[in-house]
N, C-alpha and C positions, 0 to 999 in steps of 0.2 A: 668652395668647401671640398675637402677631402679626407677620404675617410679607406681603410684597406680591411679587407674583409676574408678571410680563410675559403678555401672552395675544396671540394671533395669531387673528385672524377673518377666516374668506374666507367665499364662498359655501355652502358646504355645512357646514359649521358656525360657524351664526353665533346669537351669542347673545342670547334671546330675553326674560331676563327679567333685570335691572339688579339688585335690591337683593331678596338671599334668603337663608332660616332653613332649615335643616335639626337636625332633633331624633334621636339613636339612644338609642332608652329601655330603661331596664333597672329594675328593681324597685323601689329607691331612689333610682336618681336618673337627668339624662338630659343628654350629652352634646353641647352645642347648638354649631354653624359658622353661622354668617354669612359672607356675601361680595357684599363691598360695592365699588362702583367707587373707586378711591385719588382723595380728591381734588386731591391735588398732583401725580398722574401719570396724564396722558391713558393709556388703554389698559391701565392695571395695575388690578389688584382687591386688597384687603386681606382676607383670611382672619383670623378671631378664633375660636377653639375653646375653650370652657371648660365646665365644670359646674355643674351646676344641681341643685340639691334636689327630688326628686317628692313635695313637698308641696305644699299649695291657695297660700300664702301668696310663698313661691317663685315659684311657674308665674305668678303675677298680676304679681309684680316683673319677670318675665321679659318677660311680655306688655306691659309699660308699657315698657321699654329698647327691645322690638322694635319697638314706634310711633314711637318716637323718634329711632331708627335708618332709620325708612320702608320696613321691609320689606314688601314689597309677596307676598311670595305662602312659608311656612312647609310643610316636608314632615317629616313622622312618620312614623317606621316604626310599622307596625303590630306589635311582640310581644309577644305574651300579651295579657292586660289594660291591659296597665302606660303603655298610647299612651293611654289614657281621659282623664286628668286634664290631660294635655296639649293634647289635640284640644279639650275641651270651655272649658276654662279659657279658653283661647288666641282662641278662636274668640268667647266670650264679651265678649274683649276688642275684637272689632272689627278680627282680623287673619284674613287666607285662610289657613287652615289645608288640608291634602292628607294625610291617609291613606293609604300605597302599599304594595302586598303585598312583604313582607318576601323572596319568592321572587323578583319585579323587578329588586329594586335591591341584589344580592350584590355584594361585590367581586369582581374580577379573580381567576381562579386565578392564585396564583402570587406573588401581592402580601401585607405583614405582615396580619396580623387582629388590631387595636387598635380600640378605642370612638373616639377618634379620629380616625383614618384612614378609617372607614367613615362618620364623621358628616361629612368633609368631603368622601368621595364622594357622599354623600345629596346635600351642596349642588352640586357640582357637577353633577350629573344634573341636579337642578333650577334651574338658571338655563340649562339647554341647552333645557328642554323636554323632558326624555325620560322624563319615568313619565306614570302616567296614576291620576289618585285615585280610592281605594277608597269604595264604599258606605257613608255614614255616614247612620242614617234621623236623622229632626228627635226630640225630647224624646218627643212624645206617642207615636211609634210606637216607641221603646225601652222605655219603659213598657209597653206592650202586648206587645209584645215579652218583657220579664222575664216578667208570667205565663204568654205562650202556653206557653213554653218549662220554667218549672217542672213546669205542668197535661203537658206532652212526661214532664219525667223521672216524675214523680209515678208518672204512668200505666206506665211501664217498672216501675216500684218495685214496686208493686200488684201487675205480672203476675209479678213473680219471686217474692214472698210465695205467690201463688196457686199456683207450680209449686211451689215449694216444700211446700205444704199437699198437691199432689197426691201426691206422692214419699212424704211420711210414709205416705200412707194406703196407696203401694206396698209400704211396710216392714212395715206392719199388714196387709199379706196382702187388705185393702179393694179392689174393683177397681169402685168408684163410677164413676170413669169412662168407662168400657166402656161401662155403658148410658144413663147419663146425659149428654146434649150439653153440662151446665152443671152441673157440679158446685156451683155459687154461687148457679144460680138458689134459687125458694122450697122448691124439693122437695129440695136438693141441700143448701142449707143446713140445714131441718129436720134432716136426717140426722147433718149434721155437729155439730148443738147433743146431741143426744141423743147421739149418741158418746160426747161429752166429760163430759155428763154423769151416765156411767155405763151407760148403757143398750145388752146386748152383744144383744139377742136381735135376728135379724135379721128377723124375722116380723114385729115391732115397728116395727122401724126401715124397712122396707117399705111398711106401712104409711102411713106420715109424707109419699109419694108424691102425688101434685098432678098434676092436668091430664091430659096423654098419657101421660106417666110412669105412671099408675096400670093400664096395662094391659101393664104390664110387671113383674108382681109378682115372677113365676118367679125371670127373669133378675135380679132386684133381692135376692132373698132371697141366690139363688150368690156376685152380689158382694159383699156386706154380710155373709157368714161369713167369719173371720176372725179375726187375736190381737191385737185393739188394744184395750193394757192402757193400765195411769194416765200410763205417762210418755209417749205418743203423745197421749194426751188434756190434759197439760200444755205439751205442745208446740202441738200444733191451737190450745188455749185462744188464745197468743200469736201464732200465725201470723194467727189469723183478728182478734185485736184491732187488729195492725199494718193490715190489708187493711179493717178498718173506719175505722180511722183514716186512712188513704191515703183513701181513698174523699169525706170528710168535706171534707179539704182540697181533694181536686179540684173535690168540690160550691161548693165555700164560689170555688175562682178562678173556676171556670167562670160562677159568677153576676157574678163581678167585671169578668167580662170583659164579659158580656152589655149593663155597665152602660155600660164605657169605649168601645166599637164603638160604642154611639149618641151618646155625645160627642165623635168624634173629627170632628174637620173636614177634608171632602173639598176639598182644596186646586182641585177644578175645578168645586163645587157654585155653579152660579147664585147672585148676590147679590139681596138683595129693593129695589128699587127704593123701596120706601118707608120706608127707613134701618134697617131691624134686621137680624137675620141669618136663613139658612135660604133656602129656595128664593124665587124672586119670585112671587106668584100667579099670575102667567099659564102657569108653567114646572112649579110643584108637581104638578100632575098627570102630566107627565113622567119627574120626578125621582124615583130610588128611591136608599136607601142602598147605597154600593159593595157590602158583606157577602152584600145581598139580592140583589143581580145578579150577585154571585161563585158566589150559591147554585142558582142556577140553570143551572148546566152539568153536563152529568153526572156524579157521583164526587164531587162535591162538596157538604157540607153546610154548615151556617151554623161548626163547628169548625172547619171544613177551611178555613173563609174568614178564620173571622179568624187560624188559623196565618199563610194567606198574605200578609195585609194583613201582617202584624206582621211579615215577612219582608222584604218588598218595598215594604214602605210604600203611600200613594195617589198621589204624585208623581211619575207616570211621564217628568218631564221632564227624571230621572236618568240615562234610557234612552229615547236618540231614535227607537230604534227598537224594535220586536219581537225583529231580531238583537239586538240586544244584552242584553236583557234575558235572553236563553236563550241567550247564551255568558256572560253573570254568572251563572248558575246551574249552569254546565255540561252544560248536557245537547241540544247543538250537536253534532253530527259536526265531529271533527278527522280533518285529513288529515296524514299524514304521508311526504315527497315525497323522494325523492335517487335526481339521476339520469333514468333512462327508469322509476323504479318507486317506485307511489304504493300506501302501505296506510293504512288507518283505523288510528285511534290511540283510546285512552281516552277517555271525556270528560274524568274530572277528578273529585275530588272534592267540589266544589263547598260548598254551602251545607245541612249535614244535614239541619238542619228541613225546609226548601223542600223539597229532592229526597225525603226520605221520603214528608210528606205527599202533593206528586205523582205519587210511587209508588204510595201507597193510593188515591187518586183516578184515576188512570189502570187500574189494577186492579176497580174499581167499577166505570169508564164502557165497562169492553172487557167485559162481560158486559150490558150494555144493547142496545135496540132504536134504537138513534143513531147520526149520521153517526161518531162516534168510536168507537162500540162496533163497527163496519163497518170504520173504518180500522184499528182492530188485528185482525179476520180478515181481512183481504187482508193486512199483514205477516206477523202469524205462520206463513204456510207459507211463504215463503220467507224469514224473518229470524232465526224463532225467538221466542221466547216476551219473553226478556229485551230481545231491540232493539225489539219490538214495540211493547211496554211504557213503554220511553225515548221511541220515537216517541210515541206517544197522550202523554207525563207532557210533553212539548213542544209538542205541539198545542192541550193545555188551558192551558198559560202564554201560547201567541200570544193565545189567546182574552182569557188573563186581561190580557193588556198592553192590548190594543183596548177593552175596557171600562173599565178605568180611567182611558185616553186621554179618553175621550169618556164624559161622565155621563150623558147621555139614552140610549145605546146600550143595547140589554137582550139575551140571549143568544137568538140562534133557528138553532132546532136544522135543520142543513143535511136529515137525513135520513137514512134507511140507503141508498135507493136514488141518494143523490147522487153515486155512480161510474157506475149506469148510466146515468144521462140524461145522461152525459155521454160514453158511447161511441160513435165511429162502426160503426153498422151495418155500413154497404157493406164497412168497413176486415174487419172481424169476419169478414161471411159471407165473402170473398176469401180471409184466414188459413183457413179449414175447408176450403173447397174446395180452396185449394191443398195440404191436408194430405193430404186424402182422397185427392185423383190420386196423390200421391206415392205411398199404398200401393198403388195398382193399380185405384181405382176411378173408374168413370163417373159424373159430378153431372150430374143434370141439376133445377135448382131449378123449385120451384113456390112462387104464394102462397098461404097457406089465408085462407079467405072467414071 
């Protein structure tokens, strides 16, 4: 279908990009508008909307008409999955492709809801200029990406087996847990092997105790009485094969990952002057891998780094700045304003991986002796535990944008005492003493020698 339609530009909506693609995708197939200038009528645009197949062979046909056509800049909605094959294909071909959150670019309330209709509002937004394109990292960090995120669910998987294992042994009147911090450690699982395999006396099973545990017989023999017959023991059997096998595969990505982080190319690592790759001699002493300078903040281990890398990518030139990198994550204060009254608003849900792992990281470094472990005790008495929290999980991303910005940068730790040296005195003793008059008393200061 095509159809040409008159358009009126003045100053304030004037349009900025000549010859554009918009895609609304859906599972099998995707919805594609163009709008192109008419070339038999100055100031008119011709609109084409038709269908396309979300197959590889499709999307490649597509992408060769839309070179041909001289589409100069392509928007995709992002829903579900299903924007993948298009973004990647498209992009492959040699044309701009934009990614834009599906919560952007709604229709109109009030207007029909047709694949259609909303594929030629896609394009219209974009020949105005009016979205703004979503995060898409390059190959190698999607990659890295797929296992951080499996080794993510893997490890959820694991601990619901593990609750699961404890629950049984709740049924079986076992109360292992009580005194043991690790049911799974080596004393914890001895016990649990001898369970299963028969063995009820808990004197026995006692026994089987390890390390510190062993001076806790007492209280070991109490929990370990009990009615855990065959079929709790057929149970355990299975629970505990699933949590070895969980286990096995985390081992097996976690090494795979160990291996892709030292092959991945830091898009700002120094070239070697004398034509190979890697840092240049004079610089290598400078240079450390991102992971390694990731791991060096506090709350963060070489896991926690490379979740992030794989989140965020190395190429901080995504994100010009710090802001923006931590209002792409969410975890920016929003204001919310109408009127003479302004109140905070949510951050957002943002990007899960990201904000958990900063979560446990921020969590980590507010129990240290560090300028971040300092700045969540001075919020938490007047923010609370959870804003506290958000603030440090945003202080450790400004960090981590600044490092990644710059590869010679290495992390140095401000301090804890970096709020006082930075108080004024005079300001300080003035606030007391004028507190102190206020209740009724006479200052009179001195200095001690």
């Amino acid at each position: 279908m095509v159809r040409t339609e008159p358009v009126v530009l003045d100053a304030e909506d004037e349009e900025r990009v000549d010859r554009v693609a918009a895609i609304d995708v859906a599972k099998a197939m995707g919805k594609v508008c163009t709008r192109l200038p008419d070339p038999d009528h100055r100031g008119r645009r011709v609109t084409a909307v038709w269908e396309v197949s979300a197959t590889t062979n499709a999307i490649i046909e597509l992408g060769d008409h839309l070179l041909v056509e001289g589409v100069e800049r392509v928007v995709v909605e992002s829903t579900s999955d299903y924007w993948r094959p298009f973004v990647y294909l498209l992009r492959a071909a040699g044309l701009t492709v934009w990614l834009v959150n599906a919560r952007e670019v709604k229709n109109v309330p009030g207007r029909p809801k047709t694949d259609k209709i909303d594929a030629v509002w896609l394009a219209k937004l974009n020949e105005r200029g009016m979205l703004r394109p979503s995060f898409v990292p390059p190959a190698q960090i999607r990659e890295l990406r797929d296992y951080t995120r499996l080794r993510s669910d893997l490890v959820a998987e694991r601990t619901r087996h593990k609750q699961r294992l404890e629950k049984l042994l709740e049924d079986a009147l076992i109360k292992l847990s009580t005194v043991a911090s690790d049911i799974f450690g080596v004393s914890g699982r001895a016990m649990l092997e001898a369970l299963i395999a028969g063995h009820r006396d808990p004197h026995q099973l006692a026994d089987l105790a390890r390390g510190k545990l062993r001076v806790k017989q007492a209280a070991l023999i109490e929990a370990l009485t009990g009615r855990f017959d065959d079929h709790h023991a057929e149970i355990a059997r299975m629970l505990l094969d699933q949590v070895d096998t969980l286990q096995a595969q985390i081992d097996r990505i976690t090494a795979r990952l160990d291996q892709l982080i030292t092959t991945l190319p830091d898009p700002l690592e120094p070239t070697n002057t004398t034509g190979g790759s890697g840092p240049a001699p004079c610089q290598a002493s400078r240079y450390y891998p991102a992971a390694q300078r990731l791991a060096e903040i506090p709350g963060i281990n070489l896991k926690a780094a490379q979740v992030i890398i794989a989140e965020i990518g190395l190429d901080m030139r995504q994100f010009p700045t710090s802001k923006h990198l931590v209002s792409w994550a969410k975890l920016s204060p929003r204001t919310i304003q109408s009127g003479p009254r302004s109140r905070s608003g949510q951050t957002g849900k943002g990007n899960p991986y990201l904000k958990s792992i900063l979560g446990e990281a921020a969590a980590a470094a507010s129990r240290t002796d560090t300028f971040l472990g300092e700045r969540y005790r001075r919020l938490v008495k007047r923010r609370g535990k959870l804003k506290a929290l958000v603030a440090v999980a945003r202080s450790i991303l400004v960090i981590i944008w600044q490092l990644l910005t710059n590869p010679h940068t290495r992390y140095h730790d401000l301090g804890r005492d970096y709020y006082d040296s930075r108080i004024d005195k005079n300001r300080r003793v003035r606030n007391h003493v004028r507190q102190l008059q206020a209740l009724g008393f006479q200052v009179t200061l001195a200095t001690t020698t």
